[in-house]
N, C-alpha and C positions, 0 to 999 in steps of 0.2 A: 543207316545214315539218315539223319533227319534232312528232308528236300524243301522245307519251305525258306530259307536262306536264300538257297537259288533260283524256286518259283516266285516265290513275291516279291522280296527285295533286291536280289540279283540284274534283271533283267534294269530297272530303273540306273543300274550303276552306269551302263554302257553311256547312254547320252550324255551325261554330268558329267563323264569323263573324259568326253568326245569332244565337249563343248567349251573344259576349261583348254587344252588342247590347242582349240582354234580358236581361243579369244584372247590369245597371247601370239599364236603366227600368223593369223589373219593377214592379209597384206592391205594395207591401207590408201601408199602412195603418199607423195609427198609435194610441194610447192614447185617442185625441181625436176629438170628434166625435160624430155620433148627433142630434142635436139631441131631446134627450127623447124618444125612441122605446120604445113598445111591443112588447119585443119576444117570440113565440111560438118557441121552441124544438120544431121539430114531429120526431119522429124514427119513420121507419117499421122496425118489428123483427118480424122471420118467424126461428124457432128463434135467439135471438140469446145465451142465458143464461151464454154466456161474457164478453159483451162490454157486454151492456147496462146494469149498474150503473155501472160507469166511464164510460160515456158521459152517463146521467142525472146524476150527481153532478157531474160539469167542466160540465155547462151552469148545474147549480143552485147552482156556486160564486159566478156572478156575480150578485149581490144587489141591483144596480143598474139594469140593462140586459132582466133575463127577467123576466117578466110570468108566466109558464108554460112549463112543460116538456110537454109531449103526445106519448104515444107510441101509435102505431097496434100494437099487436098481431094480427100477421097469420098468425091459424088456428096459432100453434106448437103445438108438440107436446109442449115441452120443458118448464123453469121460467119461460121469459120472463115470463109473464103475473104470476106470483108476485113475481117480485125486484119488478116495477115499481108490484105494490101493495104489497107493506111500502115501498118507498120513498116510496111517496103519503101512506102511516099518519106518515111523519118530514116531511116536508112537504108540505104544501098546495098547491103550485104544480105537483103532481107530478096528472096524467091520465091515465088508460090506456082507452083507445075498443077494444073488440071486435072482432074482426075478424069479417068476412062473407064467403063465398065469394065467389069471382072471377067477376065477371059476364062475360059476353059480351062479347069482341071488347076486353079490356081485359089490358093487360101490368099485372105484381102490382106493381112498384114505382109506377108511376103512379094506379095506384087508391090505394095507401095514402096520397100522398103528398096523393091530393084528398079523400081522407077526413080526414086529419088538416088541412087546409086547412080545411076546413068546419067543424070543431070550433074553431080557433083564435081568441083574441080580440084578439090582437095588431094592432098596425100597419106591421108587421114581421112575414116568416114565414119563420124562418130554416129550411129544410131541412139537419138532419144527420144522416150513417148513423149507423147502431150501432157502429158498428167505430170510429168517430170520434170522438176525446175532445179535446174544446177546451182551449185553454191560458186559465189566471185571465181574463185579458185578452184573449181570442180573439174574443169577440162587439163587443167595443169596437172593434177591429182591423176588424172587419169593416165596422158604423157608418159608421167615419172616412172609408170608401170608397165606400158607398152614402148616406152623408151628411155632405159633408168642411164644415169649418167656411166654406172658402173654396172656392170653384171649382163647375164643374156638380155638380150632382145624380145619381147613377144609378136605374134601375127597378131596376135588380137587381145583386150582386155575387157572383161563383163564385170558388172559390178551389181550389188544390192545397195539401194538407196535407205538412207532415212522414210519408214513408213508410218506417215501421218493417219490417224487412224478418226472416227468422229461416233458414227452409232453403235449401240451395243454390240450388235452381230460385228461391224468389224475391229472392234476392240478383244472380242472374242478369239477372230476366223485370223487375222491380218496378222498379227504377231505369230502366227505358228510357221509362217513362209520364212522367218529367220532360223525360228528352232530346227525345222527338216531341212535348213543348211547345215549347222553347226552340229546336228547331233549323230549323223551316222559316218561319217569320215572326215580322216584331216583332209583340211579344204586345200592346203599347202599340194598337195600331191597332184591337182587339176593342174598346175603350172610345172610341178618335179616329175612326174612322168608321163612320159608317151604312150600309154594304155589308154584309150578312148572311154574305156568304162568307169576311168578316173574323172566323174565329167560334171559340173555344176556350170550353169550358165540363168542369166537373168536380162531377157530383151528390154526393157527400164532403160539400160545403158549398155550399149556395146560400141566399142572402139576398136577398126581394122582395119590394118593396114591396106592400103589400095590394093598394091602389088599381089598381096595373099588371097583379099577379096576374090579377085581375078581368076588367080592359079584353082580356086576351087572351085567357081563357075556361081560365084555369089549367090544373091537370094533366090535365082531362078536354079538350081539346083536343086532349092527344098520346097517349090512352089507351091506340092500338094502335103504342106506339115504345119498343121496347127498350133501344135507345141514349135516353133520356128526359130527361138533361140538355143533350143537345145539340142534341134536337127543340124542347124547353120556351123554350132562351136564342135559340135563331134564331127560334123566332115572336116573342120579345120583341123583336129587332131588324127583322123584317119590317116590325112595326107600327109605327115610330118610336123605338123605347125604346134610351134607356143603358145598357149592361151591361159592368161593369168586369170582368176575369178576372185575378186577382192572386193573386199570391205567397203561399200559406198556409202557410209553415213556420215561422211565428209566429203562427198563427191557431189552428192544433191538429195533431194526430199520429193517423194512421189504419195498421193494421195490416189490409189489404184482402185480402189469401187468407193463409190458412196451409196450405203443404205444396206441390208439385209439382200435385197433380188442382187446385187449387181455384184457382191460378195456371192453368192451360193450359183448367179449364171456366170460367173469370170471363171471361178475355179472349178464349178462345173465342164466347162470346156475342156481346161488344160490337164486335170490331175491324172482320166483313167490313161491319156492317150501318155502324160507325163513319165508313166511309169512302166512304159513299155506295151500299153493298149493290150494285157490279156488277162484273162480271168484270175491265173496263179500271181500273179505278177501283184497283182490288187490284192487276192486272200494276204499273200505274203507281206503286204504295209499293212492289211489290218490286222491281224496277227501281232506283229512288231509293237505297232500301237497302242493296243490293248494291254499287252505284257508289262511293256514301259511305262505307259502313262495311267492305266484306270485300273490294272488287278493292286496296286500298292492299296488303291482307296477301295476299291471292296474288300480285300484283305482286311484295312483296319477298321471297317464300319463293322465285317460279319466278326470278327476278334469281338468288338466291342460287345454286340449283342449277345453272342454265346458265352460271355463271361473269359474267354479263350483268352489269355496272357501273352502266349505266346505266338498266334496268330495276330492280332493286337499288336503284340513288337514289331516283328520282321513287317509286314503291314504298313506300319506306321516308321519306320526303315525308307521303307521304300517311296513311301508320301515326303520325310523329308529331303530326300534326294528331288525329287522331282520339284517340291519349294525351295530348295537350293538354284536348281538348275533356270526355272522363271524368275529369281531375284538376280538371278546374274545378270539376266538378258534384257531382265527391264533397267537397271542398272546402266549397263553398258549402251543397250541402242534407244535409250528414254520410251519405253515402250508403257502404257498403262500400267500402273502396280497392280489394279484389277485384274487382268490378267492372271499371276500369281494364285488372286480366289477363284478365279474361273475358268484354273486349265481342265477339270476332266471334264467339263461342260464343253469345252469348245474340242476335247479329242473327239469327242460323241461325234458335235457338231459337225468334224473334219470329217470322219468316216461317214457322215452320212452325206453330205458332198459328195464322198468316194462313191458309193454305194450311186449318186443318182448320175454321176458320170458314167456311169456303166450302165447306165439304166440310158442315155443318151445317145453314148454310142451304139450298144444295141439295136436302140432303134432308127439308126441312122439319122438324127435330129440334134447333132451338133451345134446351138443355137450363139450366135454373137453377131453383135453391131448389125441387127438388123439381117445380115445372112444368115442360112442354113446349109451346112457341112454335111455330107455323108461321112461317115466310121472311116480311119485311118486305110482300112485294107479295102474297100473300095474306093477311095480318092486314088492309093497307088493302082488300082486294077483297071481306074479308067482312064 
């Protein structure tokens, strides 16, 4: 039985299939919905002074739906603190809480996020970065999902923004955070079952209900987890709770690193601990990656060269799959068409990310916003 069928072009089938899939049950959200909700715009900002006025004003445009805007300022350095009180002096619904040193045994984004919690008087606590600016209608979009007029209820709802992208590298590196949504399961099943391993979350945007917030012991629950939106949405589903993961490229638009460093140290942090923080855990997505995304193109490069026809085919099989699967996606979330010519460059790119996330954790030097983290298993040890 001839095996190159399912070595080379085989393995590229699974994501493109994955992917058309969830680009048709994605859940979106709608205009509709909410059912009179309070809701708390909580935004945590450590040096943000580029970004954090456009973020405060897209949540204070909706007049209906925000209660308050509250932002934790976290020790900056910079103007942060300044842009977000003149904009308190222009509206009243505008907070800004102090920030405190980092207590013990506490990662910075999840402290801020239970500080700005604790302030909030909403019934509703939407969490959004600074970098993330909602669209008019972005919080309503959210509502319809966490509280649709018809159908179950969720505790909570996360979403993936619109990602604006700007230098090479993150035109590269930044559109694959959609594709490792879309490509290894339907995303329908985060919200249709109650298995925690059914689990996609994205900190960008999270919306939770108070009451659930609570029952789980919020952000000081997962106070020593890096990766913190996906610690936070799996204890929600541990305990019984709904959590929808939808389609935010009509919710709002987040521009998440600028530059080549800020791309390779963001997801350097997140990816090895993302994926379960162990060595198998990490061979197993590079493995995965390599299968899907780069053996189609060495297949039809060494085809070409050895005169091999049918290496060459299946090969080139499997390249079209994979250019299928980037024109969809550029397509659908207006991602660079570059992309398209530069995905196994940027698989490379990914796995070597991988590779220095491990190289990070290992050496206990987990590096962001100026702190330094110890490895997963000693934050829990101490």
């Amino acid at each position: 039985m001839n095996a190159l069928p399912l070595l080379v072009a085989g393995p590229a089938g699974l994501p493109l299939l994955l992917t058309l899939v969830n680009l048709f049950t994605w859940q979106r959200g709608t205009v509709s919905g909410g059912d009179g909700a309070r809701v708390s715009v909580l935004i945590p900002a450590r040096n943000e002074e580029r970004t954090i006025e456009a973020c405060v004003r897209a949540a204070l445009a909706d007049r209906t739906n925000v209660e308050e805007v509250v932002v934790y300022n976290d020790q900056s350095t910079d103007a942060t603190g300044d842009i977000v009180r003149a904009l308190a002096a222009e509206d009243r619904r505008v907070r800004l809480v102090k920030g405190a040193p980092l207590p013990a045994g506490w990662v910075g984004k999840p402290h801020a996020c239970h500080r700005l919690a604790a302030e909030a008087r909403g019934d509703v606590l939407f969490f959004v970065d600074s970098d993330t600016v909602l669209a008019p209608d972005g919080v309503a979009r959210a509502l319809s999902l966490l509280r649709p007029k018809a159908g179950p209820r969720a505790a909570a709802v996360t979403a993936v923004p619109r990602q604006d992208v700007g230098s090479l590298f993150e035109r590269m590196i930044v559109p694959l955070l959609i594709l490792t949504y879309t490509s290894w399961f339907p995303l329908r099943l985060v919200a249709a079952s109650r298995d925690p391993r059914f689990l996609a979350a994205n900190g960008q945007l999270l919306a939770v209900e108070r009451d659930a917030y609570d029952a789980v012991g919020g952000f000081e629950s997962v106070r020593n987890e890096l990766v913190d939106d996906m610690a936070f949405c799996r204890r929600l589903k541990e305990r019984g709770h709904r959590l929808v993961f939808a389609d935010g490229f009509h919710i709002a638009r987040c521009r998440m690193y600028e530059g080549a460093r800020q791309v390779w140290e963001g997801f350097s942090k997140n990816l090895y601990e993302g994926i379960g923080g162990t060595p198998l855990a990490l061979a197993a997505v590079v493995l995965l990656h390599a299968a899907c995304f780069l053996v189609p193109y060495v297949a039809c490069a060494v085809g070409l060269l050895r005169g091999d026809a049918e290496l060459t085919s299946w090969g080139g099989l499997g390249v079209a799959m994979n250019v299928a699967l980037r024109t969809l996606l550029v397509l659908r979330f207006a991602q660079p068409p570059s992309a398209i010519v530069t995905h196994p460059a940027s698989i490379v790119g990914l796995l070597g990310i991988a590779v220095n996330s491990l190289r990070w954790s290992s050496a206990n030097r987990l590096r962001w916003r100026g702190r330094v983290y110890q490895a997963r298993k000693e934050r829990l040890a101490s």
